[in-house]
N, C-alpha and C positions, 0 to 999 in steps of 0.2 A: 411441565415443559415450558419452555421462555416463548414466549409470544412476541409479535411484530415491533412493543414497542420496546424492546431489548434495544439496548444500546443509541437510545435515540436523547438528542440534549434534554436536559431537567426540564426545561421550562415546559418544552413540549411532551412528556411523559407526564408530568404532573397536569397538565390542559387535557389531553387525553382523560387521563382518572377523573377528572372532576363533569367531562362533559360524556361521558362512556352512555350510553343507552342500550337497547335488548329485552329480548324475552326473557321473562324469568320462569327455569326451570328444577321444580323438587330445591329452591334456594338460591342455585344460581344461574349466572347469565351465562346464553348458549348464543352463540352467532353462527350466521348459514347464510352463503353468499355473498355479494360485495357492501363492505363498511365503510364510509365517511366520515371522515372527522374534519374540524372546521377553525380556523382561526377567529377569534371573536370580530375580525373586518367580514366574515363571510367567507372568504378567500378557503380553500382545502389544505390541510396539514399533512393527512395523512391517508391512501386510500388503500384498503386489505382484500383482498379474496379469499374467500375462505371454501373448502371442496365439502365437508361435513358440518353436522351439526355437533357442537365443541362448545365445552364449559369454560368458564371464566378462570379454573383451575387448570384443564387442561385443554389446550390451544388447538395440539394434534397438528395434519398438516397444512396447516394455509400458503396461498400459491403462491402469486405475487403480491409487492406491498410497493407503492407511489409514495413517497415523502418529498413535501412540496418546501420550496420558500415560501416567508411570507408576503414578498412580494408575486407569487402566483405561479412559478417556475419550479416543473420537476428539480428535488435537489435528488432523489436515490431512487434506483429501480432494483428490487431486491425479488430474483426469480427464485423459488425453492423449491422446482418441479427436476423432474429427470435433470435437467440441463444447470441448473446449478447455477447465475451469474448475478452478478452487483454491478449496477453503472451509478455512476456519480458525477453530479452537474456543477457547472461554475452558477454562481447566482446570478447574472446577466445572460446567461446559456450555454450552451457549448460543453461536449463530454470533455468532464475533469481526470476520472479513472475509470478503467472495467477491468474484474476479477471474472473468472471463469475457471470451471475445475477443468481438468485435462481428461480425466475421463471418470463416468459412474461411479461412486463412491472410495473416489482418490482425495487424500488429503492433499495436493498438488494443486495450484492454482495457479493458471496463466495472469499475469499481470503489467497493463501499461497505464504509466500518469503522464496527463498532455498537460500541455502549456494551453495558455488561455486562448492560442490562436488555431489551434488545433494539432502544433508539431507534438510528436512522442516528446517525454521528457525522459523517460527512462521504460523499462520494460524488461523482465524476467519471470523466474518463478517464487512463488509463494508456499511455503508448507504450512500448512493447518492456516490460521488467521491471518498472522503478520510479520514469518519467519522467513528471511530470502534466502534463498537456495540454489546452488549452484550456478549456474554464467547468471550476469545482468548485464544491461548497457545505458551508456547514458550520456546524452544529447543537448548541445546547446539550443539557444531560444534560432539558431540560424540551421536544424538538422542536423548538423555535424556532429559526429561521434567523440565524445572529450575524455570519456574513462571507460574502462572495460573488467567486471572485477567477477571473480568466483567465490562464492562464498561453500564453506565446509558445507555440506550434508548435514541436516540436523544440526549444526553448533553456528555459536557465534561467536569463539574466541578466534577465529583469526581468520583472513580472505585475502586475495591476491588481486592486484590491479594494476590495470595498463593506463597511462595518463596520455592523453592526445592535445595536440597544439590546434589550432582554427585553420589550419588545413591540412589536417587527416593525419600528420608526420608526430611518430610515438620520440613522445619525450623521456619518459620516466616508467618505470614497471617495478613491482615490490610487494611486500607483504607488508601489510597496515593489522595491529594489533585493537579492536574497539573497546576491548577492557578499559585502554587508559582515555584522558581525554582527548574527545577531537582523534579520533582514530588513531591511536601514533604509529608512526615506522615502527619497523622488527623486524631485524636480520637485514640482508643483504638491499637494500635499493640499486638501481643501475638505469643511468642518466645516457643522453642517447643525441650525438651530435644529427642536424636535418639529412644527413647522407646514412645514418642507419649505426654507424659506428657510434661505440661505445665512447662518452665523454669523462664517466668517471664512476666511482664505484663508493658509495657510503655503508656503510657497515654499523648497524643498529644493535646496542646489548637487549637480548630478550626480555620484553617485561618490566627494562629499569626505563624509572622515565627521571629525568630530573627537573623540577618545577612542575609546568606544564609542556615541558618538550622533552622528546626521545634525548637518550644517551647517544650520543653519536663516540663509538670507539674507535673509527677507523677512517680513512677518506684515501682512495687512489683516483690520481688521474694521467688520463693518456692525452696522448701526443697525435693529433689528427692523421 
């Protein structure tokens, strides 16, 4: 089983390995209760809870895990009890992200990233690790809501999105294709004068891009 220090930067998994200590048991090392680990200033890297006594081989379930800066600041709080959640710190302070599952052994995970001052930056759902899934939304550094997109169920070939101007008023709405680069149009876009009417209609070939930008095969415009 993957233990705590799964997915954590090289420098600090390998500091870990080399500074590791414990009981040794029938060969290997068993941990039981709360672990410290330390930066060579002193300073904590890493701190683990652990609910049993659990070999070096198999980790089993440990609860929560503190991963620090090295200047001294929680950077991850990673809960692995019933409740499920990951909070993630900017390095001068302040929540950066939190994941949370939606309920008991759902692969579904609520998800919102802030800004440094603490506005939403965006927020939806999450399937398994780091696949978005169906509605998200997403906010300038002033609150305002700037894009609105659904992603397929399980896939990432293609998602729909509503584009917002800096006060509230829907400019643009379409299907964006992520296969190609830089997301590209696909199929119908539809552009949107500030009174709600339609200002014009571009028309994307599926799938073809030419260079780095969509085919555009079509373009109508109306008449206010």
């Amino acid at each position: 089983a993957e233990g705590p220090e799964t997915g954590l930067p090289e420098e600090v998994r390998n500091y870990i390995e080399e500074k590791d200590h414990g009981e040794l048991n029938s060969g290997f090392r068993v941990y039981e209760g709360r672990w410290m680990y330390y930066y060579d200033s002193g300073k904590p890297v890493l701190e683990v809870g652990y609910g049993n006594r659990m070999s070096k081989v198999d980790y089993g379930s440990f609860t929560t895990t503190y991963l620090y800066w090295p200047n001294g600041n929680i950077r991850t709080i990673d809960n692995n009890g019933d409740s499920n959640w990951t909070k993630e710190y900017f390095n001068r302070g302040g929540l950066k992200s939190e994941k949370f599952a939606m309920q008991k052994g759902s692969d579904d995970f609520g998800f919102k990233l802030y800004y440094p001052d603490g506005q939403v930056k965006e927020t939806g759902t999450l399937q398994g690790e780091n696949q978005k899934k169906g509605a998200w939304l997403y906010y300038d550094n002033r609150g305002k809501l700037y894009k609105r997109a659904i992603y397929t169920d399980g896939k990432t070939d293609s998602m729909y999105v509503w584009i917002y101007d800096s006060t509230g008023f829907l400019i643009s709405q379409g299907r964006l294709n992520p296969t190609g680069a830089n997301n590209h149009k696909d199929g119908n876009w539809i552009y949107f004068h500030p009174d709600g009417s339609t200002k014009r209609t571009e028309v994307y070939a599926p799938g073809v891009f030419s260079g780095n930008r969509p085919m555009l095969v079509n373009m109508l415009e109306y008449d206010i």
